[in-house]
N, C-alpha and C positions, 0 to 999 in steps of 0.2 A: 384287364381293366386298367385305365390311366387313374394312377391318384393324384388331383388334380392340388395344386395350394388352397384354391377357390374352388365353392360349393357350385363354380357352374365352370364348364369351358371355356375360353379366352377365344377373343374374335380371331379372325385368318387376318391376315397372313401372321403366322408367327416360325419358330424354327424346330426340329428335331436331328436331334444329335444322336445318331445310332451304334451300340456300341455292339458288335457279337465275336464270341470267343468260345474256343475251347481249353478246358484248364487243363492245365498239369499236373502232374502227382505229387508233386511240393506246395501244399496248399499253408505252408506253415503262416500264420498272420493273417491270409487272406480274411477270413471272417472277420476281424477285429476293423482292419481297413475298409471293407467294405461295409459295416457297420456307421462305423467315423464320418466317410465321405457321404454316405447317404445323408447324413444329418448336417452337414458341412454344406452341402451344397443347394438344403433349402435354406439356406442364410443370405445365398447370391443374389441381390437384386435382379431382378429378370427372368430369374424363375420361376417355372410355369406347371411342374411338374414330372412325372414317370410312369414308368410302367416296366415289371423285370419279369423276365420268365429264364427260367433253370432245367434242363432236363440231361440225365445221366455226361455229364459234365460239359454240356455245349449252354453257352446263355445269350442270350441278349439283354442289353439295358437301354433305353431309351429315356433321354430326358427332352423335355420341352420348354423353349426357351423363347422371349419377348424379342431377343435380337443377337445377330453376330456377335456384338461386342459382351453383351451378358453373357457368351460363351466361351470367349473368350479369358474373359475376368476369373473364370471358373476355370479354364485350362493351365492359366495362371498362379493357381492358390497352390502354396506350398505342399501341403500336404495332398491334396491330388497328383501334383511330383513327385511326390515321394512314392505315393498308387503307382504310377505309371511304369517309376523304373521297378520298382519290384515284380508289378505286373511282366515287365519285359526280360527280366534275371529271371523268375522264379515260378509265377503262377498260372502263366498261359504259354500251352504249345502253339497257339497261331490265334490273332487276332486281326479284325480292319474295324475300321470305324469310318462315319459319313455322317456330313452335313445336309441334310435338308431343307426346305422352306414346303411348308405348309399352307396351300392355298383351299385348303377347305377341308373344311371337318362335320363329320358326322355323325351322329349314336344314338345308340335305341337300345334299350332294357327292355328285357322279357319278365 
């Protein structure tokens, strides 16, 4: 389920930034960072929201975003820097990430 900023979804076109990884056994900080930036990064103008799923150490994170540039601003922020290189020394044995554009959205609750 996406938790969205807004109590409704945001028109198309918009962006998804997709993040999937597998962690490493050095998870020391992880939590704390990964706490941080999630809070850090609905501050970003243009953000639109998330959605994370975790299973026996493989994850995905997806955020949703209003534009390139609002992704960028967010690739940008110090402390997501700081995420990435530790991320890259420490907390993931292999990761890729991807930029999308979102030309249409749909959902239905049971």
């Amino acid at each position: 389920m996406i938790n969205w900023q807004t109590p409704t979804p945001p028109q198309t076109p918009f962006y998804a930034s997709i993040f999937n990884y597998f962690l490493s056994d050095d998870l020391e900080g992880y939590e704390a960072y990964d706490l941080q930036t999630l809070e850090l990064v609905k501050q970003i103008p243009g953000f639109l929201g998330y959605e994370s799923m975790k299973h026996d150490g493989r994850g995905t994170f997806i955020s949703y975003w209003e534009s390139k540039e609002a992704i960028q601003q967010w690739a940008q922020h110090p402390i997501h820097q700081e995420a990435k290189v530790l991320g890259m020394n420490r907390w993931y044995k292999y990761y890729h990430s991807m930029i999308a554009e979102v030309t249409r959205y749909h959902e239905h609750s049971f």
